[in-house]
Structures are given as C-alpha cells and as structure tokens.
N, C-alpha and C positions, 0 to 999 in steps of 0.2 A: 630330171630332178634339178632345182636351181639352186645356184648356191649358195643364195641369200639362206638355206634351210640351216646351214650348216656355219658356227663360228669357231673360229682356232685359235684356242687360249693361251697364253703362254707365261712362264714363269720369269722374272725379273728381280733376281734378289740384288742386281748392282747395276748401276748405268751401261757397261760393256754388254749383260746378256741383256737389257732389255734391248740393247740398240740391235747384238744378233739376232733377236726374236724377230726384231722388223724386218731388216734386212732376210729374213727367213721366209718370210710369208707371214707371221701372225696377224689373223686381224684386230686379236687384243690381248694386253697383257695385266696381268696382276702384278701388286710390288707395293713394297713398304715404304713408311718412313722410319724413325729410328725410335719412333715409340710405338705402340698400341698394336701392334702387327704380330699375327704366332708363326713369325720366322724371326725371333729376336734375335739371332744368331749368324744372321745374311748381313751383308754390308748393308744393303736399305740405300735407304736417301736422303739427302737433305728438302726441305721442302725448295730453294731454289732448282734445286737439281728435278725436281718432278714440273716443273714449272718449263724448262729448260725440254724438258722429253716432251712432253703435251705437244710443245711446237711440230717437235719433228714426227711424234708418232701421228699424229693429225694431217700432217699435212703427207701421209703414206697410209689414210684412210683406218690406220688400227687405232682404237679406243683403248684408254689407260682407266683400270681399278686401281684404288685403294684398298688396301688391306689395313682394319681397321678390327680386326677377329679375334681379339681376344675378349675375355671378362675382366670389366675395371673395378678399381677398388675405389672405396668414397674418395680418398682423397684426388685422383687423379679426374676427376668430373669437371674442372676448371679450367684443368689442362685441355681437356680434348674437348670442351665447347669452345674455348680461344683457336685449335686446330680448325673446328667446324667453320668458322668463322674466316678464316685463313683460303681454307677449303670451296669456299663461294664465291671470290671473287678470281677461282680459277676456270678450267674448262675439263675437270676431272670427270671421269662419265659415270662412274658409279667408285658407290665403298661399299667394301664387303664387311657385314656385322657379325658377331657371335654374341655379345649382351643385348639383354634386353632393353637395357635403363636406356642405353647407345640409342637402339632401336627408336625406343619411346622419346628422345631426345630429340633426332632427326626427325619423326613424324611431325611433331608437335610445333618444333621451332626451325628448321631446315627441309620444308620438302622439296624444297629444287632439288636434292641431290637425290639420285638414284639407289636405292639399297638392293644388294646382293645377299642373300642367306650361307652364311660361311657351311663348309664342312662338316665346322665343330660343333654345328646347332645338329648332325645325327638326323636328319632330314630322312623318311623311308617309308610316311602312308600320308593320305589326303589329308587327314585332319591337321595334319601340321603345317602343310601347304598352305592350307586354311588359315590358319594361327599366326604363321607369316606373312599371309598376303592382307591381314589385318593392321600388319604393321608395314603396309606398304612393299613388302619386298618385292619386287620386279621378276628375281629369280631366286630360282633355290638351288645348290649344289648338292646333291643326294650323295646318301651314305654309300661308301664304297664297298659295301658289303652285297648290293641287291644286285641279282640276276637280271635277264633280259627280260622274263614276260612282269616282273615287280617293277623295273623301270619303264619299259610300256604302259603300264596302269598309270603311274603318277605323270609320263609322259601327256598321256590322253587326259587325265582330271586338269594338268598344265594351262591344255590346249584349249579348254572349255571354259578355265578361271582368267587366263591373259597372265600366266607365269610364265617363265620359260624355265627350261630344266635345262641342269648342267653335269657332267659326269663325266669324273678322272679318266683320264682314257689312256694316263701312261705315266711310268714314276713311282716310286716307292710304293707299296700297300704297308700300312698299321698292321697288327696282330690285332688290337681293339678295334673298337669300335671309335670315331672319332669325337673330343669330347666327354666319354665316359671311361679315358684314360687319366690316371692317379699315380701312377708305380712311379715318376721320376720326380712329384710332386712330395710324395713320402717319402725317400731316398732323397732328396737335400734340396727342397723347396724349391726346383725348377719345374716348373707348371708347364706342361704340354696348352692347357686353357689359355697360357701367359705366354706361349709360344717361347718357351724355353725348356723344351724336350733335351733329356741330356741322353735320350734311346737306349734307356737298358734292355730292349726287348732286343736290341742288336749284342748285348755282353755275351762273354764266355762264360758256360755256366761249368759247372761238376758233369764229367761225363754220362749222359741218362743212363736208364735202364738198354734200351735202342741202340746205343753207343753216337748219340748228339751232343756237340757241346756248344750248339747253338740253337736250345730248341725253340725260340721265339722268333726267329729270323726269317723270314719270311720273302720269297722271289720278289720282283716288281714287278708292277700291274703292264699288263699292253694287251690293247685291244686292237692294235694295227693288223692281226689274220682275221677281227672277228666283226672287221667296222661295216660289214654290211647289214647284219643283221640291226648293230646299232643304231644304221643310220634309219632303216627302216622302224624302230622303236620311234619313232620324234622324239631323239634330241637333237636340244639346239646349240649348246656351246660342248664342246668338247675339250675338257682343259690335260694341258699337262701339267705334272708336279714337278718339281725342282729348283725353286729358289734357294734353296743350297749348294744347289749345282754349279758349278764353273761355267763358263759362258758358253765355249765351244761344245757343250754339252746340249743346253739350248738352241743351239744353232744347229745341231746336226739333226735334233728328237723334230725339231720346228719343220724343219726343210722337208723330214722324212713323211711327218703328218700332211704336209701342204699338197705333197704329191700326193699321197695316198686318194686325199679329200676331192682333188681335181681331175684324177686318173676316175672315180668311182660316179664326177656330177658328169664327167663330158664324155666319158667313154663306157659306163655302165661295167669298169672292170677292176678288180681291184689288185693293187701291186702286191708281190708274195715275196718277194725280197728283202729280208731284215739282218743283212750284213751289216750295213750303216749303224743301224739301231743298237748294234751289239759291239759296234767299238771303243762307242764311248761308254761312261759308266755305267754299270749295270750288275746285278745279282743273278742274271738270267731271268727268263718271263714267265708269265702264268697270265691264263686270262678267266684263273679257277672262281670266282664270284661270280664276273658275268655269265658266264655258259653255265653257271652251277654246279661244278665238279670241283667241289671244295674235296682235297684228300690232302695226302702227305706229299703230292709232288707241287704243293703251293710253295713249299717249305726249302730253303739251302741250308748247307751246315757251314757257310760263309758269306760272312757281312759284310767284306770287302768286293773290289772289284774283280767279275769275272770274266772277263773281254778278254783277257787273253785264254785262259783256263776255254773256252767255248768256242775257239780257234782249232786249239788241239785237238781238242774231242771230236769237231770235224774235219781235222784230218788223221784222223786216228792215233795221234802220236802218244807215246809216253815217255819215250826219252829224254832226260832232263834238257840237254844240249839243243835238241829240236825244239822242246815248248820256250827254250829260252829265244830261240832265234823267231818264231812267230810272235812272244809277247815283243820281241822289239818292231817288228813289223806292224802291229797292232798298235806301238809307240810312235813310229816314224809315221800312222796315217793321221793319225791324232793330230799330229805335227804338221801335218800339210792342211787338215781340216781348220787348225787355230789361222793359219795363215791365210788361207782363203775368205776365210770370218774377218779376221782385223783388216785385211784389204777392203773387203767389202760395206765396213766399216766405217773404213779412214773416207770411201766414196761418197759415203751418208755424212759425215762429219763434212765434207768440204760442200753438200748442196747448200744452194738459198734456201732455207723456210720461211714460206708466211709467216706472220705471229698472229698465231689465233686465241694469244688469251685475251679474256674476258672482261668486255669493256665496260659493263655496265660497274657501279657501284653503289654499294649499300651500305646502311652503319652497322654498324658491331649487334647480334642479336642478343639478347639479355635472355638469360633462361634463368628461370628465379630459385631461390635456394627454398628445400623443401622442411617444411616448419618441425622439429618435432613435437610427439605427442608424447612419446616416453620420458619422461622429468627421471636422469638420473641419483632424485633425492626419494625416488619412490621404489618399493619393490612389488615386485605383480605378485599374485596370486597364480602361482604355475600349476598347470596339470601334468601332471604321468600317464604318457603312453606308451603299449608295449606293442611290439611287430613280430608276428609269429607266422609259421607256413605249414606245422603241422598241426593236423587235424588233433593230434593226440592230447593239444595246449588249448584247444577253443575253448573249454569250459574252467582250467585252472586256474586264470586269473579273474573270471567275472565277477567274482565276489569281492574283489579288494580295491574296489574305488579307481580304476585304471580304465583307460577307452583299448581296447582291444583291436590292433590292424591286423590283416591277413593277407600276405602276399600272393596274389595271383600270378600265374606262370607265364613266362614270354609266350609257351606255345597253351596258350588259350584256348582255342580252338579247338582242339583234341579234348580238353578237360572242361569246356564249355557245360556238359549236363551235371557233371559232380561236382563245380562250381557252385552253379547256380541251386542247385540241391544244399549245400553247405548254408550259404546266406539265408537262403528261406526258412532254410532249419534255426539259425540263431543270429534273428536280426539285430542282435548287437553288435556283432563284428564289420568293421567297415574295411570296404577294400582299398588296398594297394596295387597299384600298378606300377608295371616296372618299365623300363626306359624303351626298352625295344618291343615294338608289337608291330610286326610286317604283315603285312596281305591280309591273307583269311585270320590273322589273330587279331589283327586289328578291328576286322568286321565281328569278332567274335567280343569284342570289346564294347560294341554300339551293342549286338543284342545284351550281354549283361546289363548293363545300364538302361536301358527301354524296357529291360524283363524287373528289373530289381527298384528302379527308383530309390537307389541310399540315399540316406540324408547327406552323408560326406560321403569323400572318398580323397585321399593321397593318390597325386599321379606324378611321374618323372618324365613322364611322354605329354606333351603340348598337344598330341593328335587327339586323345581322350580329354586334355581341358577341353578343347574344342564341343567334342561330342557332350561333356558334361554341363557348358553353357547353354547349346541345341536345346538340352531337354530340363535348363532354368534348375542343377544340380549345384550343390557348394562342393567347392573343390579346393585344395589343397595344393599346391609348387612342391614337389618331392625335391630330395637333395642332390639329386643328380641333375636337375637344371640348373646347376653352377652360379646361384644367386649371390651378387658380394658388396651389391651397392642399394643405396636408398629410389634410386627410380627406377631400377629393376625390379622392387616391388611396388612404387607406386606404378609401375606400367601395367602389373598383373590385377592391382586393385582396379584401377583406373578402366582401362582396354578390354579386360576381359574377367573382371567382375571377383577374381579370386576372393578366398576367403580367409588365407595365409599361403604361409610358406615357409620355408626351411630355409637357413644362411647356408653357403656353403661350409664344410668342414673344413676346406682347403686355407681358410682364414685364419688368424694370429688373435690372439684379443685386442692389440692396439687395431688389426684394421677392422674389426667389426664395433669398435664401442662410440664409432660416429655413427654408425645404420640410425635412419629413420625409421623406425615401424608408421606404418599410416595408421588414421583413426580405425575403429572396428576393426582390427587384421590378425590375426594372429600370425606371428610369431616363433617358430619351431627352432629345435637343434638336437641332433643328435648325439645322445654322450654317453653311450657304449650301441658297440656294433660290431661286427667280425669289418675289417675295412679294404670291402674290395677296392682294388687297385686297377682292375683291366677286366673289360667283357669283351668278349669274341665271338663272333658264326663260326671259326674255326674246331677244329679238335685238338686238343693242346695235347691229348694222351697219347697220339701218333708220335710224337717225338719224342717223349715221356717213358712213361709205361708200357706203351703199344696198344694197337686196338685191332679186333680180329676183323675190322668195317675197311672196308677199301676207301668209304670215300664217306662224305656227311652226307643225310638222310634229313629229311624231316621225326622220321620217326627215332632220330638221334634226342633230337632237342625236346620229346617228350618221353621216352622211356629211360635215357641213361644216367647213370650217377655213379660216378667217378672221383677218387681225390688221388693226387700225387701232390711234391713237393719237390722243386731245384733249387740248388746254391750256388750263388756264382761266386766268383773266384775272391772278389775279398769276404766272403762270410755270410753273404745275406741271402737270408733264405723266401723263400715264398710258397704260400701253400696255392695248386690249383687245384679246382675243387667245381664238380658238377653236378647238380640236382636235378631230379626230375621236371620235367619241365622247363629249365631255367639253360639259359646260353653257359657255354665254357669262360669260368672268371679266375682270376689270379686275387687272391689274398696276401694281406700281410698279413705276416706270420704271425704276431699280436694279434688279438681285441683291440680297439679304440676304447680309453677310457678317459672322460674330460669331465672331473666332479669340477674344475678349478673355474670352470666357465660358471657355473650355478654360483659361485663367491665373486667372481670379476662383474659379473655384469648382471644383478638378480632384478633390473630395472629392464631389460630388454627383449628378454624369453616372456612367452606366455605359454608355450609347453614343450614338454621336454620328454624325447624318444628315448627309450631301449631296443635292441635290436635282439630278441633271443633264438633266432635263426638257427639249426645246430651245422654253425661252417665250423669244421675242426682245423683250430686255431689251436697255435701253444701253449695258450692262457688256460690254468686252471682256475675254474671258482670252486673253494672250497662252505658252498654255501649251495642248499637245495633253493628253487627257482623259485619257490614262493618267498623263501626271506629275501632273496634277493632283489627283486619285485617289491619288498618292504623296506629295505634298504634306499632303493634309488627314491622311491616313495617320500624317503622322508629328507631329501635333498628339497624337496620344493617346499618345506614348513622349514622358515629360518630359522625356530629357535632348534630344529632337532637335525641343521645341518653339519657341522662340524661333527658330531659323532657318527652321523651316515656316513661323512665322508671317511674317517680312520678305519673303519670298519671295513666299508670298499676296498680301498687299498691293502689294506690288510688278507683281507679274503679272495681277493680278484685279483691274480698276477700269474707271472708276466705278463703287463699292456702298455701300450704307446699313445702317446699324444704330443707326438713329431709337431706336425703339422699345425698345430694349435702355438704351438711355439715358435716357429719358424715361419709360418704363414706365406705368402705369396710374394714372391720375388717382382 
C-alpha cells in the first residue's frame, strides 16, 4: 500500500502546535485566523502569522487549511470577501467551509482556492456529496457518527466523483450530531455554528436516575486499534481534533498517528501500544461509532483529564498516596514530552526556509452587492403552515386554509410502506424531511420521491435537495441548514434551483432585517416549535433513566420512544425526548414562541411555520389546537394581528424566545 493513500491531519489552534504538528510528522494542518473559524476560542492567527507558517510548513512538504466553518451573518460578508482576497495572493492550500453564501462566493468569484466541506455541514450519504461537489468542494469531512461499512459507501461514491473523504480518527466526540447542535446557542448566544461552543454537554448535571452527573459526556474518539480496517475503507485524510488542545498535546497524538500510519504502509502491522496516547489529555477512548457498538461504555462520568486516573487502573491501584505518586509520573512525562517538542521546535525555528509565497498578483475581486426585492415599505401577504408527525392530525387542519407538513422519520426505511401509503391516501400533505438520513434511509428517501412525485416538499438534509432536483421537484431549505445570510439563499436559488427556505432561528431581528429574499423565493420562519437543541445516534437514556438494551440497534431508532429530563447545577433544565422513528434529541424546556418577528419585519417572511409536534415541553397551551391554528392564523392578516398576538401570549406559556433576542455572537 503507498502512502500517498493516506494524509495525516493535524490541529493548530496557535503557532507552537501547528509548528509541533510539523515537527511530528503532519502532512497537513488546519487552523484559524481570529475571525470566521468554529474554534473562536483557540489563540488562532494573525494573517502575518499564517503567511509566516506557509513558508515553513511547505518547505517540510505539509499543506496548511483554513478554517473558515462557521455561518456568517449579512453584515460580516465584506469582511471575509476583503479576507478572500487577502487569501490569494497567498499559497494557502485549501479553506474549510460550513456556509453556503461562503461556498457560493468562492465558486463564483475565487476558484483558485481549494474548498473543503467542514464537519458542521453533517456530511453522511451521496447526495450531499453531490450537493457539495456542486459547489466545488474537493473534500468532504464526514459526520462522526458513521460506522465502517457507511463510510466505505461514501468512501467509494468519493472515489468515482474525485472527492476525497475525510474522518476524525482521534479527539473529542460531540453527543450531537455536528451542526445540528443549539444547546449553548440558547443558554447564552454562544453558537457551536459560530465556533463558540461554551460545552454544556460537558456540565454537571443533578445526579440521574443511574446515579450520573455527567450524562452528556462522552469518551474521545480513537481509531488507532481500529485503523486497519479504516485504512482498508479508502480514506484519504485522516484528521485529528484539537485545536484547543495545548501544543505538547498535538505533538505527541501527531507523532503517535505517524507511526501508526508508517508501521501499517511499510510493514503491513499495526502498533498496539497507546501508552503515549493516554498521557496527555484524554477522557479515555472509544471507537463506538466506527465499529458500531454505540452503548454506555461510549460514555465517562468525567470531563476532565483522565491520564492519570488510567494509569491506576492499570496498575491496580486505589490507594490515594500511590495514584498520587503515578499522576505525578504521568506529570513528570508530560514534562519531558513539552521539552522534547520545544527543542525540536526551537531546531525548526533556526532552519533557512524558502519563501514560497505567492508571486503572482492580482487586483482586489469585486463581489457585487445583492439587490433587494423585499421594499421594507411593503408587507407580504404571508401563509400559515403547520408541521405534524401524527397520523391522528392529518385531517384536523385541512379545512382551515393552512398547507399541512408531515414529518418523516430519520429511520425511513423501516416505515417506507406506511409512508408512502399515508401520502397517497391524502395528497395534500407535503413531506418533511429531517436532517439525518444515513444508508438505506436515505435510499428509502429516493424511492419515496420517484414513487410519490409531491409538488413540494421541506428538506434539512442537502442529500434529498439533490435527489429532489434529479427528478425537477420544488424543494424547500429546512431550518436546520443554518441559513443566516443573503447569498446562502441566492446560492440555493441560484445552484440548485430551491424554491425557499427557512432563516435560521439562531438569528436576532437586527441580524436578519438586512436578509435579501431573491425574486420568486419564498421566504420561511419558524415561530412556535418545541426547540430542539441537540440530536444524537446515541442513547441519552443509558445515563438518564436506564435502558434494559446493552448497546443501540437499528431497531432502536424505529421502535423507541422515550422522554426524561436533567438539570444542571445552576437551574437549567432540559427535556430529552425520543420518538418513534426519529434520533435521541434534547429540548428546551420551553416552546419557541416569536409573534414579535410577524410586527419587526412583516416585509420579509412570506410564510410562517407552526410546529405542533407532541414534544413534552413545560409549556402549557390553554387553547384546543384548532384555535390555536386560528390564532397563529391570524398573525399573517395585519389588521387582526395585535389581538392574535395578546391572546398567544396570554394562552401559550411558559415560552422562550432567547435566541431571537440575543441572536449570534
């Protein structure tokens, strides 16, 4: 096997660890500057300082990414075309994306630079690959959720389209899924989207039923027992996580993988040794996604560092005096590891390098400002639509002037005939799709749509716009594609032919009342919904409540339904809660209710969602669901808004509308 098959990715949240990366073996690292990057919280760079590393990582053959993965807000669209621009007359090898608008930016006006498909775009069947590679991206970095033979499949679709695949192979794992995490965005406007995770899924929470007080905490990912199998999958970059990590950190995860990589291309064996791996930081490991033995031993009942705590336990110890003497031992290697680094370091700091930036030059690219259509002296004529998942609702609202959605289940495929039986029975109902659809749900996805032909349909998964375009379908941008700027929807008009979309919720009213709506588009917002905060392939009732299942199933994700609720230590509650069907999600504890958006901006919507899903929420409505449904109803006739609204409030409480207020940091 050669070893051009194989690239080793590396994390660089500061000058020191990107230079140990090198000095490690990397052959390429990711790393920020001090805007636009979801590690807002890593020292980063200055752009001299990335200018300055280019030289030296180049001239030691590794290739330097940008990380450029967050979702931007209108007003920052000036900013990061002056960046882009900045950015080309360097020798930067690629930027890794998560917006669209970004995306469409770069194609359009910038295609010298290389695009990468961030994390946070949730990457996990073909059609998104698709959807990606439409917008240029070179590679994709896939959800860290998918087992060995799910990444073999998109491995091979890769290998046939000229993508390359990419997958965390060591470093923290999420409880969510990446991207359709909310929980620190609602708890005080730090957006995981905006790379300002403040990890409440790491908090102390109220001791569970289990006796956890850590039930969201999750081991870290390593695939170093299991990288044969991997390698045999085709992939081709291999990244680790930890740009928040301290340098010597990087330097030792770096050093361990390079061996690994080299031991497996020239001698056909692979190293079994992860002393190294476990002295610097770590929660202990799991490699429960890939091999797909999701259970409870994914899980620790502590967030901090357990390097020495894993010492002990191999050597049997429990005496405090003894684990104190091996965590300092565990200290003292640390201590020789930082110094071996900074030597090694200070060696790279005194070589010559070439300078290999980039001589050509070019002027400044002009990306034109996008016209609006929406005159905020006008107000639209909005529709009401309601989103339902039980059958027992299909016929309650047809009569009342409303478009009726119906949520389909992530595990599709199992409910593929009572699906498609439901539609045919009442072709008014148009479907929704939801954000995750792996494997065979996703293929169960393409027969629904070839068997049904809807007129519309809402999707939050890019792998069904794809499929929806295929077969010349109007389609819909759900709200889980983190929509927040005007050329993230002219790229959907534009690219791939959408027919609306939804703003993010995660928005303020000052940052959504510049949005462009493009001509013919509709328009969307949601303003009431139970407000999930976190979806998971996990089992969140293992630590919770208990579950009598050793490990996750497929037949989890279509027969169980489950709800608990934890509080963490200042007060905040969260309800999880699981439907048939549907992935393990964390709520907040509220309803989302946002009449005030219908009065700030009745120039920009053109229709406007309810969510009447039954997620138990602390919100009571003291109102049967057909007034209710008349109520929201009469938010879109201006003159019979101010009493819908009093009424709302009045009947519908406790709800929140955080987010709306506080918007994105």
């Amino acid at each position: 096997m050669s070893k051009s098959q194989f690239e080793l990715l590396a994390p660089g949240g500061d000058l020191e660890s990107i230079k140990a990366a090198i000095v490690a073996g990397a052959d390429a690292i990711y790393c920020g500057l001090e805007r636009f990057n979801a590690r807002n919280r890593a020292s980063n760079l200055t752009l001299d300082d990335l200018k300055a590393i280019l030289v030296i990582a180049h001239d030691h053959d590794c290739k330097i990414f940008l990380t450029l993965n967050i979702i931007l807000l209108e007003s920052e669209i000036r900013a990061v075309v002056r960046l882009l621009n900045q950015l080309v007359h360097t020798e930067i090898d690629g930027v890794i994306i998560q917006d669209l608008g970004l995306g469409y930016i770069i194609k359009h006006y910038f295609p010298m630079l290389d695009v990468h498909a961030s994390t946070q775009l949730n990457t996990h069947n073909e059609g998104q690959m698709r959807f990606l590679g439409h917008l240029n991206a070179s590679r994709v970095n896939v959800s860290r959720e998918l087992d060995l033979p799910e990444i073999t499949r998109l491995a091979n679709f890769g290998r046939q389209h000229n993508m390359l695949l990419e997958v965390f192979v060591h470093g923290s794992y999420c409880i969510g899924y990446s991207g359709l995490c909310y929980m620190s965005s609602a708890r005080n406007g730090a957006s995981g989207n905006r790379g300002r995770c403040s990890q409440p899924c790491r908090d102390t929470y109220q001791k569970t039923d289990v006796g956890v007080s850590h039930p969201l905490n999750m081991k870290d990912n390593s695939a170093y027992e299991d990288f044969a199998p991997l390698a045999d999958a085709g992939v081709y970059s291999l990244k680790v996580e930890g740009r928040m990590k301290q340098s010597h950190y990087v330097y030792t995860v770096v050093d361990q993988w390079r061996k690994q990589i080299d031991s497996y291309e020239q001698k056909g064996q692979l190293l079994t040794d992860t002393s190294e791996l476990y002295k610097v930081f770590n929660r202990d490991f799991s490699a429960g996604y890939l091999t797909g033995t999701i259970n409870r031993d994914m899980y620790i009942d502590n967030p901090r560092n357990h390097a020495g705590e894993h010492f002990a336990q191999l050597a049997g110890v429990s005496d405090q005096e003894q684990k104190r003497l091996i965590k300092q031992k565990v200290y003292d290697d640390n201590t020789q590891i930082m110094a071996q680094m900074q030597q090694r370091i200070a060696d790279l700091d005194h070589e010559e390098h070439k300078d290999s930036s980039c001589k050509h030059k070019i002027a400044d690219i002009q990306v034109p400002s996008l016209k609006a259509q929406n005159s905020s002296n006008q107000t639209n004529a909005m529709q009401l639509n309601v989103l339902i998942s039980d059958r027992a609702d299909v016929e309650r609202y047809h009569g009342q002037e409303v478009s009726v959605y119906f949520a389909l289940p992530s595990a599709l495929a199992r409910q593929l005939p009572a699906m498609l039986e439901l539609f045919e029975q009442h072709p008014h109902l148009i479907p929704w799709f939801p954000a995750v659809l792996i494997g065979d749900d996703f293929d169960a996805a393409q027969t629904l749509l070839a068997t049904l032909s809807p007129r519309l349909i809402v999707t939050n998964n890019t792998g069904v716009a794809t499929l929806a375009n295929q077969l010349g379908l109007a389609w819909v941008a759900g709200p889980q594609l983190n929509l927040t700027n005007s050329y993230a929807l002219h790229c959907l008009k534009e690219e791939y032919q959408c027919a609306g979309a939804f703003l993010s919720n995660e928005l303020s009213a000052k940052q959504m009342k510049h949005v462009v709506r493009p001509e013919q588009f509709r328009l969307c917002y949601s303003i009431y919904q139970p407000l999930v905060l976190l979806t998971s392939r996990q089992c969140m009732f293992q630590q919770t409540i208990g579950c009598r299942k050793k490990r996750v199933t497929k037949g989890c994700l279509a027969s169980c339904k489950k709800s608990a609720s934890i509080i963490n230590l200042n007060g905040s509650s969260y309800v999880i809660d699981k439907q048939r069907g549907e992935h393990n999600s964390i709520y907040h504890q509220y309803h989302n209710m946002n009449v005030q958006v219908v009065r700030d901006m009745p120039h920009l919507f053109t229709d406007l969602f309810i969510d009447l899903r039954a997620i138990p929420t602390e919100t009571k409505v003291n109102l049967d669901s057909e007034t209710l449904v008349a109520l929201f109803k009469q938010l879109c006739e201006p003159q019979l808004r101010e009493s819908a609204s009093e009424q709302l409030l009045a009947s519908v409480a406790p709800t929140t509308n955080a987010q709306y207020i506080k918007g994105l940091a």
